[in-house]
C-alpha positions as CSV (number, residue, x, y, z in Angstrom):
1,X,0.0,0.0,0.0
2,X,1.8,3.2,-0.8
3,X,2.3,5.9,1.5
4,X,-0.4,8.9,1.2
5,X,1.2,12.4,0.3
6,X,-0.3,13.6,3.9
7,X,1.4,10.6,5.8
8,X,4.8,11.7,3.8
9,X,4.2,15.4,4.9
10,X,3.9,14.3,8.2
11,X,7.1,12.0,8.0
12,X,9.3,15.0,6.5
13,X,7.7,17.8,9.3
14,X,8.6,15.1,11.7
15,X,12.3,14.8,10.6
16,X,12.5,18.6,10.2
17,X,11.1,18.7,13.6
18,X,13.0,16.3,15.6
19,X,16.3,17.7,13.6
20,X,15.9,21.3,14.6
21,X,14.9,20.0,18.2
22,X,18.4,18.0,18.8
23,X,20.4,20.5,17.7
24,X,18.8,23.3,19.8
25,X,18.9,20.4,22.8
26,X,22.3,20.0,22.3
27,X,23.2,23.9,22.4
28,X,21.0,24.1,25.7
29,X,21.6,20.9,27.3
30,X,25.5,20.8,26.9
31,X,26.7,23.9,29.1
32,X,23.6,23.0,31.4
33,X,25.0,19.4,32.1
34,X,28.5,20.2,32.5
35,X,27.4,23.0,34.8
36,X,25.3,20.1,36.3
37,X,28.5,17.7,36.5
38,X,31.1,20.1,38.3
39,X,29.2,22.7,40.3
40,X,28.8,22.7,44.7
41,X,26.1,25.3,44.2
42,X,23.0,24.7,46.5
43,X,20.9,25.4,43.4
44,X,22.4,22.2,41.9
45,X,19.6,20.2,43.1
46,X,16.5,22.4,42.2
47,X,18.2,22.9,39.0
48,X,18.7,19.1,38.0
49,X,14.9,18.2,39.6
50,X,13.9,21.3,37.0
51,X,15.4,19.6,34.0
52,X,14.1,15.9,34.8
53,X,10.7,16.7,35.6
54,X,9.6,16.5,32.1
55,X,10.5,12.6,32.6
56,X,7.6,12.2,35.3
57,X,5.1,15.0,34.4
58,X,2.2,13.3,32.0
59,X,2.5,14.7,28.7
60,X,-0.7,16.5,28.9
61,X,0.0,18.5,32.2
62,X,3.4,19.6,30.2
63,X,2.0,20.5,27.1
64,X,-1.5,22.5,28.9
65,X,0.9,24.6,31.2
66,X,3.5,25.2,27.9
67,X,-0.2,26.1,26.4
68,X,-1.5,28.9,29.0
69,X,2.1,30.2,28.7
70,X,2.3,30.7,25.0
71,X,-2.1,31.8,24.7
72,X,-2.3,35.3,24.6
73,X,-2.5,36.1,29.0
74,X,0.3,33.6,29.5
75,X,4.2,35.7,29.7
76,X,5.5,34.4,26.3
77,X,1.9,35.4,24.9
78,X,2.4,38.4,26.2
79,X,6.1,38.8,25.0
80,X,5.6,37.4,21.3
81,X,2.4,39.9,21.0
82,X,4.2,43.0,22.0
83,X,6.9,41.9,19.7
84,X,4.6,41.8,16.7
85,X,4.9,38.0,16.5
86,X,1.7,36.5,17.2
87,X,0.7,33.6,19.5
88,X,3.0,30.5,19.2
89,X,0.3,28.0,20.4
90,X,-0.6,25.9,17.1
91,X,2.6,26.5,15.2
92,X,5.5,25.2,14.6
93,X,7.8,27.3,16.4
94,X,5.5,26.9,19.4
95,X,5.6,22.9,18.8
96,X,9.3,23.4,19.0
97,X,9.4,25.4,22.1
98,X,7.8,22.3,23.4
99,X,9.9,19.7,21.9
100,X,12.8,21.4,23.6
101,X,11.6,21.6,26.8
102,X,9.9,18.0,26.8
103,X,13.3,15.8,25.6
104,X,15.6,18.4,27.7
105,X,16.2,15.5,30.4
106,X,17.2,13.0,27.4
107,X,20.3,15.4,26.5
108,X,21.2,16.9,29.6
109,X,21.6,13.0,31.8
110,X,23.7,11.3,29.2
111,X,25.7,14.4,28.9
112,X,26.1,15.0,32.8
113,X,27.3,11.2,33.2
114,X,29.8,11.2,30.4
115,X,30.8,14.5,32.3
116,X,31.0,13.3,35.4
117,X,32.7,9.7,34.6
118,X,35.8,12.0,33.5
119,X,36.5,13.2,37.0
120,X,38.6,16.2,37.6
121,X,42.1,14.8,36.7
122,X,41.9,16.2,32.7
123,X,40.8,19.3,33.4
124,X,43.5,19.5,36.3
125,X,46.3,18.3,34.1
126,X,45.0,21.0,30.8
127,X,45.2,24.0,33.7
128,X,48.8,22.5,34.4
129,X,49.4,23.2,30.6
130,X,48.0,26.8,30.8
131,X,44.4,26.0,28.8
132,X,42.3,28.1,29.9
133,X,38.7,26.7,31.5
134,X,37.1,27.7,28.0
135,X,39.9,26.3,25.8
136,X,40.3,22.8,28.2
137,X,36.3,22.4,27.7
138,X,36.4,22.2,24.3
139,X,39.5,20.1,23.8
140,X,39.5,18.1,26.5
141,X,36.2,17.4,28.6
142,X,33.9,17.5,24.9
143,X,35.9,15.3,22.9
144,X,36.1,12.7,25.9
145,X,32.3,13.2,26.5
146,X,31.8,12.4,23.0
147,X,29.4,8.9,23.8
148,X,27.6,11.1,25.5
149,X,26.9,13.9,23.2
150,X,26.3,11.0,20.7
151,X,23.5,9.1,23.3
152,X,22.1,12.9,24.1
153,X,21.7,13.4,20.0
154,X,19.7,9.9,19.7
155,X,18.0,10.0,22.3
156,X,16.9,13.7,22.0
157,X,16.0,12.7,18.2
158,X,14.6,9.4,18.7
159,X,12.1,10.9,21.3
160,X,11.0,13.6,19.6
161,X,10.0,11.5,16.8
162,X,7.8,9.9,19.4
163,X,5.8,12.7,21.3
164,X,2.1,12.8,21.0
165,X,0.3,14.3,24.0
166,X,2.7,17.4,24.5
167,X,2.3,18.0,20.4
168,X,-1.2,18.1,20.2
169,X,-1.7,20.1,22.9
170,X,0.4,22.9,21.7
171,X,0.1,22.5,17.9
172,X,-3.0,20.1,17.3
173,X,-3.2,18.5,14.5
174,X,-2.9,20.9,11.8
175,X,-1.4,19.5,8.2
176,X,1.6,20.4,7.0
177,X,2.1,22.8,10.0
178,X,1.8,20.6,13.4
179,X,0.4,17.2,12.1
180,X,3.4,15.0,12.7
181,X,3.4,11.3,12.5
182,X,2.3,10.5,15.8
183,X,-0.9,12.6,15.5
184,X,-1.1,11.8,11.8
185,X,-1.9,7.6,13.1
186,X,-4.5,9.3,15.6
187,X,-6.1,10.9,12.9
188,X,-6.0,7.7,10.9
189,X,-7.1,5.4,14.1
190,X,-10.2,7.9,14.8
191,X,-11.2,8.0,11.0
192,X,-11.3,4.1,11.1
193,X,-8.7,3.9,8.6
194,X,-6.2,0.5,10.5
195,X,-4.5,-0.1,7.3
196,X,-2.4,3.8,7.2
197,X,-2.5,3.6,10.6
198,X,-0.3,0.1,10.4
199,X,2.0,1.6,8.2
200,X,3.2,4.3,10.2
201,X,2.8,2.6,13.4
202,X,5.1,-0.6,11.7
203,X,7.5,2.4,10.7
204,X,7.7,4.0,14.1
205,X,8.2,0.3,15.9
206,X,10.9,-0.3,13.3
207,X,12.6,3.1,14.1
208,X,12.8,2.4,17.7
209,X,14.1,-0.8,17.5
210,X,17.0,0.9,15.2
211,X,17.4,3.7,17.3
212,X,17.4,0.8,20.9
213,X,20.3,-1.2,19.0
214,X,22.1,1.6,18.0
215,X,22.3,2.9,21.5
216,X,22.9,-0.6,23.1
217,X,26.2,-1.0,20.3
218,X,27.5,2.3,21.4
219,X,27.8,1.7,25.0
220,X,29.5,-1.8,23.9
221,X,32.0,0.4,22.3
222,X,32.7,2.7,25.1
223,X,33.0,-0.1,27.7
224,X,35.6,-1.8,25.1
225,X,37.4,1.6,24.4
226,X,37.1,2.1,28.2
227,X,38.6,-1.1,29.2
């Protein structure tokens, strides 16, 4: 059964979606989790139980407070109004927002334990050389992180492609702007239509099992590199 030109719309939005969600994760979620990994501050704790909370809030408490913030009395309402921007509930840059803020806890925890598993002895011994806290970052502590930036981009990816409750409660179901594939097999399961509703759900099955074996051949990797 081919593939309907609405499934493959929603297909590519989700791609473009989850693409533009992992790299904006990974600009967020990389100074937050080394920040996370090598700071005594008491606001360590409030901090990390901020970032992980979207791992035990339902999707639909999420996506209805992301929802009152972005209507037109929430503050980013407000803000995107008197900017001349509109309301960002129902679009896609609002769907992003929420994207972001829903996988943040899938890119900051693989990136805080790769962090943390290198221990303070590099960064000691690149001071020693004069690098500079900036320089040692970047040429030391990232490069030897690198499993877990890797892990943070999958992860953040592979879970984006997956949302459903937090996307259509900030962008609905709306094609070609918010319909992604997740709420393009509701629309398909409440129209009675099983057979397009296979296909996609086959495809997203498949795509996790690709994404689980990829993740579980990585960490193989590390532990042999490790060891």
């Amino acid at each position: 059964m081919p593939i309907s030109p609405e499934a493959l719309q929603a297909i590519w939005l989700t791609i473009e979606l989850a693409t533009l969600t992992t790299i904006l994760l990974l600009l967020v979620a990389t100074p937050l989790a080394w920040w996370l990994s090598q700071t005594s501050s008491r606001w360590r704790a409030p901090v990390g139980a901020l970032v992980t909370l979207p791992l035990v809030l339902p999707p639909s408490v999420l996506g209805f407070y992301l929802l009152v913030a972005m209507g037109p009395n929430g503050p980013m309402g407000q803000f995107t109004q008197a900017m001349g921007w509109g309301l960002l509930s129902f679009t896609f840059t609002g769907l992003l927002i929420g994207s972001v803020v829903f996988s943040l806890p899938f890119a900051v925890q693989p990136l805080q334990h790769a962090f943390e598993s290198l221990g303070r002895r590099p960064m000691e011994v690149a001071a020693t050389l004069r690098a500079g806290p900036v320089d040692a970052f970047f040429t030391v502590a990232l490069p030897q992180a690198r499993t877990g930036l890797i892990t943070a981009a999958i992860l953040s990816f592979a879970h984006t492609v997956g949302e459903f409750g937090v996307v259509l409660m900030i962008g609905g179901n709306i094609p070609g702007q918010t319909r992604v594939v997740s709420t393009q097999i509701y629309g398909h399961v409440e129209a009675m239509e099983y057979a397009q509703a296979h296909w996609l759900a086959a495809g997203m099955v498949l795509f996790s099992f690709v994404v689980l074996m990829g993740l579980a051949l990585l960490k193989g990797r590390g532990a042999r590199v490790l060891s």
